[in-house]
Each structure stands twice: as C-alpha cells, then as structure tokens.
N, C-alpha and C positions, 0 to 999 in steps of 0.2 A: 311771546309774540304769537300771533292766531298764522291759518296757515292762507295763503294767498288764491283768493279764488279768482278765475277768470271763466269769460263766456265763450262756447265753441260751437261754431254752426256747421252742422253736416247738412248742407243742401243733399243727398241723396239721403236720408232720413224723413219722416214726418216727423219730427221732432226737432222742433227750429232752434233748442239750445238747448245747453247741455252745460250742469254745472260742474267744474272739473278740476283736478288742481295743476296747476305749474307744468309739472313733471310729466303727468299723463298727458297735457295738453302735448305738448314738445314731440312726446310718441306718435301721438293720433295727426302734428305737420308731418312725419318724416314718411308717412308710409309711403305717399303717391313717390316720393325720390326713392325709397328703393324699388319699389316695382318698376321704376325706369331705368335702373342701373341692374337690372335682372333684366330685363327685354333683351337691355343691349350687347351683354354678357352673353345672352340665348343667339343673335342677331351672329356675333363672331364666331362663335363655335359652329355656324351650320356654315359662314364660308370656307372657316377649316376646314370640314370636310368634305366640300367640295372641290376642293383642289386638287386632292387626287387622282381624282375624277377628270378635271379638265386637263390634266397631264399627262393623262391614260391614254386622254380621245387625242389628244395634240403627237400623242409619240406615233400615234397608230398612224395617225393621216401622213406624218411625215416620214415612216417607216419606208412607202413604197418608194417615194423622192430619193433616200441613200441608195434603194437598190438601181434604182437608175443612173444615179450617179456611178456609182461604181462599174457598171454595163457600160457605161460608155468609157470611162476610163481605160477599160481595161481592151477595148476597143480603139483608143488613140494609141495604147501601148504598143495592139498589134501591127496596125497601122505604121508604127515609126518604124519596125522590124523592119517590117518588107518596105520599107522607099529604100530609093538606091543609097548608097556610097555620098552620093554630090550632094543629095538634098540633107546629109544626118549634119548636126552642127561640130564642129572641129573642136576640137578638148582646145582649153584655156594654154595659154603659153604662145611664146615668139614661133613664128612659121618660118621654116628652113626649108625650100625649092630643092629640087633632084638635084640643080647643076653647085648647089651650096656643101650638099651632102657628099656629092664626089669629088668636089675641091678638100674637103677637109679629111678626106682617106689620104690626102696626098701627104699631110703635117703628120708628121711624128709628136706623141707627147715626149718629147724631150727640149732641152736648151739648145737652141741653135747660137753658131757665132754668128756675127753681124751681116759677112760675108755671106753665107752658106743661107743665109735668109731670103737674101735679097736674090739671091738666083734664084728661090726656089720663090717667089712673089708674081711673075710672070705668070706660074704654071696651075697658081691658085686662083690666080682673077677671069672671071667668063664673064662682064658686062663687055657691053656693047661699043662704049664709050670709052674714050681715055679715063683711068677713074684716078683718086688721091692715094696717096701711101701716107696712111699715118703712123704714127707712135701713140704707147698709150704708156707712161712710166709712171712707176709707185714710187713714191718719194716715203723718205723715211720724216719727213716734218709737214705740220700742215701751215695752210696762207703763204704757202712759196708763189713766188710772180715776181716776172720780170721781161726780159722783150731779149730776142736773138737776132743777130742778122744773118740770115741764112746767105751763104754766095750764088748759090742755085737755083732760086727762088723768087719768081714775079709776084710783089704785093703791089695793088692799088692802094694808093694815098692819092689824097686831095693835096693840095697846095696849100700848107699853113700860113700865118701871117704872124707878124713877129711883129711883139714891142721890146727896143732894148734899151734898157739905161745903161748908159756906161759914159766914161768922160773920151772914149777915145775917138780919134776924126770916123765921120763915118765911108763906108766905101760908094764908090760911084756907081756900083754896078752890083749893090745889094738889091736882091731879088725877096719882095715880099717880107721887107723889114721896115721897121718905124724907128727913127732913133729917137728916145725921150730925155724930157729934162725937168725939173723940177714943175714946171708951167703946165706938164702934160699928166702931171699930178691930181694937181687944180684941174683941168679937165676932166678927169674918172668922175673926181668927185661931183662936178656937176653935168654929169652925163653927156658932157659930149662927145667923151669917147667911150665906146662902150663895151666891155669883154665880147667875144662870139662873133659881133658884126664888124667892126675893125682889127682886131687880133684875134689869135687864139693860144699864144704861149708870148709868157713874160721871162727877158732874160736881164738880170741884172747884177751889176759893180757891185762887191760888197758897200759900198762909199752909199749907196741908194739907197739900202734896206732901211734902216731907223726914218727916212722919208714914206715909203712905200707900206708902214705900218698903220698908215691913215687910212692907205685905202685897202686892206685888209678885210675887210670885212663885205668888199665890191668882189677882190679879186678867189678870195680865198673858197667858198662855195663852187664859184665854177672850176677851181682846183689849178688854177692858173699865179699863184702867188708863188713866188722863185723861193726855190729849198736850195738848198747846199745836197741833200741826199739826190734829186733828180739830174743835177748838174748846173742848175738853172742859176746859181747864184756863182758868178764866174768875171776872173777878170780877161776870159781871152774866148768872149763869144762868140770869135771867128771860128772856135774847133766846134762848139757846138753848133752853129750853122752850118756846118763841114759833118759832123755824125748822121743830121737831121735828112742831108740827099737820100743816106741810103735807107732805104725802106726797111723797115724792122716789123718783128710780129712778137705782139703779146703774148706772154703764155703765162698759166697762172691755175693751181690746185682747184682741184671740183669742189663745191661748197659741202658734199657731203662726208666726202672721205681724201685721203691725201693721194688722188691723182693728176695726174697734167697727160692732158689729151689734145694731141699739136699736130698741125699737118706738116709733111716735112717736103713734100715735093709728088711729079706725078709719075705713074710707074714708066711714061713713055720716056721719063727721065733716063743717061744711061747711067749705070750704077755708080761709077763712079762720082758722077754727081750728088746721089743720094745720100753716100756716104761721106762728104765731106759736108754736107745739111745735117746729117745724124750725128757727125763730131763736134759741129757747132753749137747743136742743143744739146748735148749731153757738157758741157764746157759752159755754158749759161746756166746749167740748172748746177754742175758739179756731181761731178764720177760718184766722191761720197756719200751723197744725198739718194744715189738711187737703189730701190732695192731691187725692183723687179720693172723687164720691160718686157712690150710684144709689138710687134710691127703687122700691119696690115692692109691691103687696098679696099675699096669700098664696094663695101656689100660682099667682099673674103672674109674667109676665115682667120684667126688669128693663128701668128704664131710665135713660142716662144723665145726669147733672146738670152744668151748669157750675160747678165751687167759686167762681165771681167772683159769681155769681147770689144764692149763700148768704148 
C-alpha cells in the first residue's frame, strides 16, 4: 500500500499548499492547541504569584485595625476596674440577702429532733408576712403519691359533684350527688351527660362495673372510671361521701429524684399543731420509707431533722 497523501494550507505562508503525509499533517493541527494550553499555563502561574503579594498588602492594611482593637479593649478593661461595686455584674448562682445569711448562723449543721426544730423555726424566719412551714422528705422509693388529711390545716376545694351507682335508696339530703342506673348509661354514651360538666367522680356497686365497661373509654381518660384501688368502687358510698368533706392534700415524688415537697401548715401556727400535721404526713407516706428530712419556712433556711424523731 502507497502512503496516504493529503493537502494542508497555511494561510500565514505564501505557499497555499503543502503536500504532506498523515502523521505530519496531525503535528502541524496540534500546534495552535498547545500554544494555548501554554498561554494558559503562563496565565496561572503569574496569579500565583501574586497572591502573596495581595496578602502582604491585606495584612498590612488590617495590622493597624488589631492594634485598635486591642487599645480599646484593654481600655473597656480598665474602665470596668474602676466602676463601682453596684454597676460590676454578680457571679452566677442563687442570691442569699444579709437577713438569709444571719438567719442560717442560727441552724447548726447537725440533726435536729422534731421538737427542737420547730422552736428554733420562729427565730430563722425575717419575712414580713405570715410565711408556710414546709417539709422537704427523701423517700427511699421513687413515684410515691398519695393525699393526707392534715387536722390543722385550711385546703380550698371546690364542691365536687358525684355520679353514684348503686342499688341502694338514695338519701334525701345528698348534697351534690346523682344516683345512677342503668338508663344513665345509655345517657354517657349519648352525651347527655357529660364527665366535667355534670359530674366529676364516679362511685359505683361492684353489681355496676361489667355495665359501666361500655362507657370506659367516655369515663376512663378524664380518670374518673371507679377502681377498687381509689375506693371508688364500693358497696357503702355513704363512707366515701363521709372521707370526701374533709379536705385532703396531694402529695407525691419530684419527677426528677425521689423527694416530696409538702406544705404542712403556717408558722403563725402553734406548734403543737404543727406537729400533729408533721405526724400525719410522716403516717401517710410511712416512717420506713423516709430517709432524710428538713423543715423550713419560706424564703428560711433549712434545717435538719432526725427521721427517728418523726
């Protein structure tokens, strides 16, 4: 086979063709692309080295700005020196007043009896007001709750309203009770009566419950469906209508750790009252349950209790 000729025109030649073969033609396309991939090549290498140049000129200009910055800095420093006392800002943590800090020179760090507390409870409170005496008891279990009725002790309650089932007469002079019957059933379920607005505790015969399972799912959300554990599920509702006069108070573990934090009465209280509020809840929660206690009025100091003394 002969070798392959082709025709190549150099416009910048006087020589309009050029006989050539293949191979040499292919060399004589590529030139103009490398001389553009070498321009371009030359093109990056000189902003290289201008860079450090423009980061020479950029530090310079912003050299004088630091030392300014720091001039005045060190001028708000001196500046905070010299302001007074009131205007510096007060370090992080609970703020304890002069009359706080001379009340708790008064508390011994030791275990007080229960007695010997409560005398010394007057001498630690400096509000202005009648203040609360509380408790603050470490239980040795957590989710403890339950309700006390303290003898010494004004709770506000509202006036509940009662639905009872039960098969027995009812009384003439039930106050804020509904007696129910199977009919009043049928009613839940089609709203016409309705938890919260007509009642707000359901007390029922065990004879009721297997009825009363219908509306389960009415009663049992607002927390109002009769247990055996609450008392609610009873054949002699008259006691439970008879516990429910006297006013009781909730008490029940902090959700973070196992304390109960209860108010037990006010210090204008006299002690003996106090103390027969402090046997009640220590008797509701159980002697063995507690490890550690402190009593306290508000905005006093604490102080400690021996649990053997409770």
């Amino acid at each position: 086979m002969g070798t392959t000729r082709i025709k190549v025109i150099d416009l910048s030649s006087s020589q309009q063709e050029i006989k050539t073969s293949r191979k040499h033609a292919e060399k004589l396309a590529g030139v103009p692309k490398l001389e553009k991939e070498e321009k371009e090549k030359r093109q990056e290498k000189q902003a290289e080295e201008a860079v450090p140049q423009d980061q020479t000129a950029e530090t310079e200009t912003t050299q004088p700005d630091k030392n300014l910055a720091s001039e005045s800095e060190t001028k708000a420093e001196e500046a905070k020196k010299a302001a007074p006392a009131s205007l510096k800002k007060k370090a992080p943590g609970r703020h304890r007043g002069s009359n706080y800090e001379k009340a708790k020179k008064l508390v011994e760090d030791k275990l007080y009896s229960a007695q010997d507390a409560l005398e010394l409870l007057p001498k630690t409170s400096f509000t202005k007001f009648d203040p609360a005496v509380e408790m603050h008891l470490g239980v040795s279990e957590k989710n403890i709750k339950g309700s006390v009725n303290f003898p010494h002790l004004e709770v506000k309650t509202k006036d509940k309203k009662y639905l009872v089932f039960s098969e027995k007469k009812p009384q003439a002079n039930a106050k804020n009770v509904t007696f129910a019957n199977e009919k009043t059933i049928d009613d839940l379920e089609s709203g016409k009566i309705k938890p919260g607005r007509d009642f707000d505790t359901v007390i029922a015969s065990p004879k009721f419950m297997p009825a009363l399972a219908k509306v389960a799912k009415i009663l049992g959300p607002r927390g109002m469906m009769p247990n055996p554990k609450n008392g609610t599920v009873t054949e002699n509702f008259e006691k439970v209508l008879e516990d429910t006069k006297t006013a009781s108070t909730l008490f029940k573990t902090d959700p973070s750790s196992p304390v109960v934090h209860i108010k037990i009465g006010k210090l204008s209280q006299k002690q003996d009252e106090l103390t027969k509020n402090m046997k009640a809840l220590v008797l509701a929660i159980g002697t063995s349950k507690i490890k550690k206690a402190t009593i306290t009025t508000t905005m006093g100091p604490a102080i400690k209790l021996d649990p053997a003394s409770l």
